[in-house]
C-alpha positions in Angstrom: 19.8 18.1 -21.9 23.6 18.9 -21.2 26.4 17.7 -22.7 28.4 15.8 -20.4 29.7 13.4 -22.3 30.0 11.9 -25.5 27.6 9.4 -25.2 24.6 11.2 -24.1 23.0 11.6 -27.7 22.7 7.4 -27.6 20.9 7.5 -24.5 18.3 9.9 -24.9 17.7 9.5 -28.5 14.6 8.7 -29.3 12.8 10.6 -26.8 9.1 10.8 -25.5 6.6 11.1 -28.0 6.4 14.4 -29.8 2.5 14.5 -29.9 2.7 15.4 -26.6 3.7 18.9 -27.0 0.4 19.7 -28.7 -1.5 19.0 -25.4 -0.5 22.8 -24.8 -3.6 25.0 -26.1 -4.0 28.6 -25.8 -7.8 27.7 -24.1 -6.5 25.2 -21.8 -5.0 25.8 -18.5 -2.2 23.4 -17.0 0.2 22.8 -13.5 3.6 24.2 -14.3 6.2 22.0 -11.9 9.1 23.5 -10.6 12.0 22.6 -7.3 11.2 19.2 -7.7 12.9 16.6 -4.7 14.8 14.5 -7.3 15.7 16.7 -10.2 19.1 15.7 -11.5 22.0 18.5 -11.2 22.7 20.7 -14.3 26.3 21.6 -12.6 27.8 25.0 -13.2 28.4 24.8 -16.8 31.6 23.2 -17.1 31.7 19.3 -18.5 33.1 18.4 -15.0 30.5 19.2 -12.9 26.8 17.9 -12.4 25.1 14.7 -13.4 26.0 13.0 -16.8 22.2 12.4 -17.5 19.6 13.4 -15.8 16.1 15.3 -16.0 14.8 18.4 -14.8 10.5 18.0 -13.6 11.1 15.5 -16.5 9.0 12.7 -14.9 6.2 15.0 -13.9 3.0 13.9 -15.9 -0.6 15.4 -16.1 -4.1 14.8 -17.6 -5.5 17.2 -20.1 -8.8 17.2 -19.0 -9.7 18.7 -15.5 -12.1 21.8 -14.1 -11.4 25.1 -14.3 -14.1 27.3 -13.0 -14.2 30.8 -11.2 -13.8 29.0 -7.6 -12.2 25.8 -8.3 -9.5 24.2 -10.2 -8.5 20.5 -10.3 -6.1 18.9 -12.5 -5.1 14.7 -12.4 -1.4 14.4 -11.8 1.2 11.5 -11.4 5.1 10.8 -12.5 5.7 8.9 -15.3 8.8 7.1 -16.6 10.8 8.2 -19.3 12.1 6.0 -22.3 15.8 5.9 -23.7 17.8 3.4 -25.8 19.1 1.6 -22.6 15.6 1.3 -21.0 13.5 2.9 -19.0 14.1 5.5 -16.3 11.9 5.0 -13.6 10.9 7.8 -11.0 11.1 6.8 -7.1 7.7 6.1 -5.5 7.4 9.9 -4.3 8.8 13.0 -4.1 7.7 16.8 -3.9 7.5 19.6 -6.4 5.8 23.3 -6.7 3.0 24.0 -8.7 2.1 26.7 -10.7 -1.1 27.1 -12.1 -0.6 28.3 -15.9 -2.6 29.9 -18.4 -6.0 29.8 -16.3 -9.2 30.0 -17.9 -11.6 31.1 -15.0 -9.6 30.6 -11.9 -8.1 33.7 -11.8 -6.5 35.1 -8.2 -5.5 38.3 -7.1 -2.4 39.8 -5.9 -1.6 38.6 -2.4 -4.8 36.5 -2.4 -4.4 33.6 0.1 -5.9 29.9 -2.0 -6.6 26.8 0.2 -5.8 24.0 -1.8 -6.5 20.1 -1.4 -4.4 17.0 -2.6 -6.2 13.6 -2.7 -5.2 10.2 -3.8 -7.1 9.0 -7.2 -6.0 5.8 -6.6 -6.8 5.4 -2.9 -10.6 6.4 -3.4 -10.0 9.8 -3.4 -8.6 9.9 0.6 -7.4 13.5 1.5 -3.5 12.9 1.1 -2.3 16.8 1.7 -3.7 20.2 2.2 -2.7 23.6 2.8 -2.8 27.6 1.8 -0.4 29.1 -0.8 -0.6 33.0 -2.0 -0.7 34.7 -5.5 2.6 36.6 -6.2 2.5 40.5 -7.3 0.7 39.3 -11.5 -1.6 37.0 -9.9 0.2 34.1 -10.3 -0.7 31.0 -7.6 2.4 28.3 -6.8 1.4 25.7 -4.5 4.6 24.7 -2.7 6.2 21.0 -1.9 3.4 19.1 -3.3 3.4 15.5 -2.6 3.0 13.3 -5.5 3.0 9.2 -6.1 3.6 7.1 -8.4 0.3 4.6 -9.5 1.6 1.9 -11.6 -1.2 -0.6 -13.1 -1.3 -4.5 -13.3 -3.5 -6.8 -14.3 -7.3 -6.0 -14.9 -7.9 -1.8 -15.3 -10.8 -0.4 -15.0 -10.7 3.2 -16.5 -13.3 6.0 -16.6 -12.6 8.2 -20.0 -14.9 11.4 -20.2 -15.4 11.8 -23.9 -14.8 15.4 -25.0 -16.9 15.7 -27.2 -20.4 14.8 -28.7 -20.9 12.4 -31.4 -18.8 9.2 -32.8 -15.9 8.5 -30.1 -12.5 6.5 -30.2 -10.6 4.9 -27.5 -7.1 3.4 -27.7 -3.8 2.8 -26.3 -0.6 3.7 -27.7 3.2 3.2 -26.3 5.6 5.6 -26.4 6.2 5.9 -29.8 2.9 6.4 -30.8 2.3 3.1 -32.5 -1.5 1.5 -31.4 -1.3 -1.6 -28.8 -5.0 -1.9 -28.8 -8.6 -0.7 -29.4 -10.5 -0.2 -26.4 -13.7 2.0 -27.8 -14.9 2.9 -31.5 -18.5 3.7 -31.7 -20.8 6.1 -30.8 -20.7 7.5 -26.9 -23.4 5.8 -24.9 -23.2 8.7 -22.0 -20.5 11.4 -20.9 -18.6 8.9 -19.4 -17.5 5.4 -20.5 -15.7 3.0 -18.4 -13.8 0.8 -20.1 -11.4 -2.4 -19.0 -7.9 -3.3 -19.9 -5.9 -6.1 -19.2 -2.4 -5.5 -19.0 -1.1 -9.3 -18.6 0.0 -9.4 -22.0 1.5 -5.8 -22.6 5.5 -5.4 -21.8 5.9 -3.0 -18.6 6.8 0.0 -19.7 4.9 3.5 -20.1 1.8 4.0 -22.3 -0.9 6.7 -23.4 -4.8 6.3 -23.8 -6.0 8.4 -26.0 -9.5 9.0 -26.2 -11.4 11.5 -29.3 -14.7 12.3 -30.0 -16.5 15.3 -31.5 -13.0 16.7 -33.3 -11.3 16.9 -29.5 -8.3 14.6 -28.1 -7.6 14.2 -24.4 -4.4 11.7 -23.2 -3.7 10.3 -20.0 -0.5 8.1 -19.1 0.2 4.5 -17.5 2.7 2.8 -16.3 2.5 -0.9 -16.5 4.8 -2.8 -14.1 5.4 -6.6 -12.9 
């Protein structure tokens, strides 16, 4: 964050929550954003120039858990708001961005290799919402460019599917920003892979949250947005 003016440590402060800087893992691979459509402007360096506040692929959100295999990669994606003392800082409805494809398990591409790549809509029943063909730079390194992206807010009655994973007793709650538990939605022992659980938001403020799901010694989050 740049210094623009004096007041910028009030608005930012506190920021997101810090646990989500251990979602990075050295066996885990993630989409790197970059030239997104409504980063703010940095400026030149001087205090005069550029945007008092702002974000750079600050609102870009993604789920820990997706496939990565030898011919296929998939990863959930979405934009998220972003908390400060005045409020919250809510993304517009779309926008694009690039995407890198970081620390790969078993996808791995070759230099100059052309990848077709698919976008579809999660919340529209998986309907194909973009494709297209990107190539691997000189290390190997795959950027899909101007990648489409909306943003899904929830209301009233969610039903969520939460792969457990891990084996054995599982846990399943929601937390807000700060990391404080709203509510319980699972303790027990996993009754399959794959539980679906509900959630009424009626009663919880709008605003951004994380679900938060362990079982056999493993953690995976994924992020909602609660509007009215």
């Amino acid at each position: 964050m740049r210094h623009h003016n004096e007041n910028y440590p009030a608005i930012w402060s506190p920021t997101q929550d810090p646990r989500r800087m251990y979602r990075y893992e050295l066996d885990q691979s993630y989409p790197a954003p970059s030239r997104c459509s409504f980063d703010g402007d940095p400026g030149d360096g001087t205090a005069t120039d550029g945007d008092s506040t702002g974000t750079i692929n600050g609102y870009f959100e993604w789920d820990t858990e997706g496939v990565d295999l030898t011919t296929r990669w998939v990863r959930g994606m979405d934009l998220r708001s972003l908390t400060t003392t005045l409020g919250l800082r809510v993304p517009p409805d779309s926008c694009t961005m690039d995407l890198t494809i970081r620390r790969a398990q078993q996808f791995h591409t070759l230099a100059g290799e052309t990848v077709e790549f698919t976008v579809r809509d999660i919340a529209g029943g998986m309907r194909l919402a973009q494709q297209g063909s990107a190539i691997a730079d000189a290390s190997g390194l795959l950027t899909l460019p101007a990648i489409a992206l909306s943003r899904h807010p929830a209301r009233g009655v969610v039903q969520m599917g939460i792969t457990w994973p891990g084996a054995g007793a599982a846990r399943a709650a929601l937390f807000d920003v700060s990391g404080r538990q709203v509510r319980l939605l699972w303790s027990g022992v996993a009754r399959a892979a794959t539980e679906t659980l509900s959630l009424d938001t009626a009663t919880l403020p709008p605003g951004l949250y994380l679900i938060g799901a362990e079982a056999g010694g493993r953690r995976v989050s994924k992020r909602m947005v609660v509007l009215r």
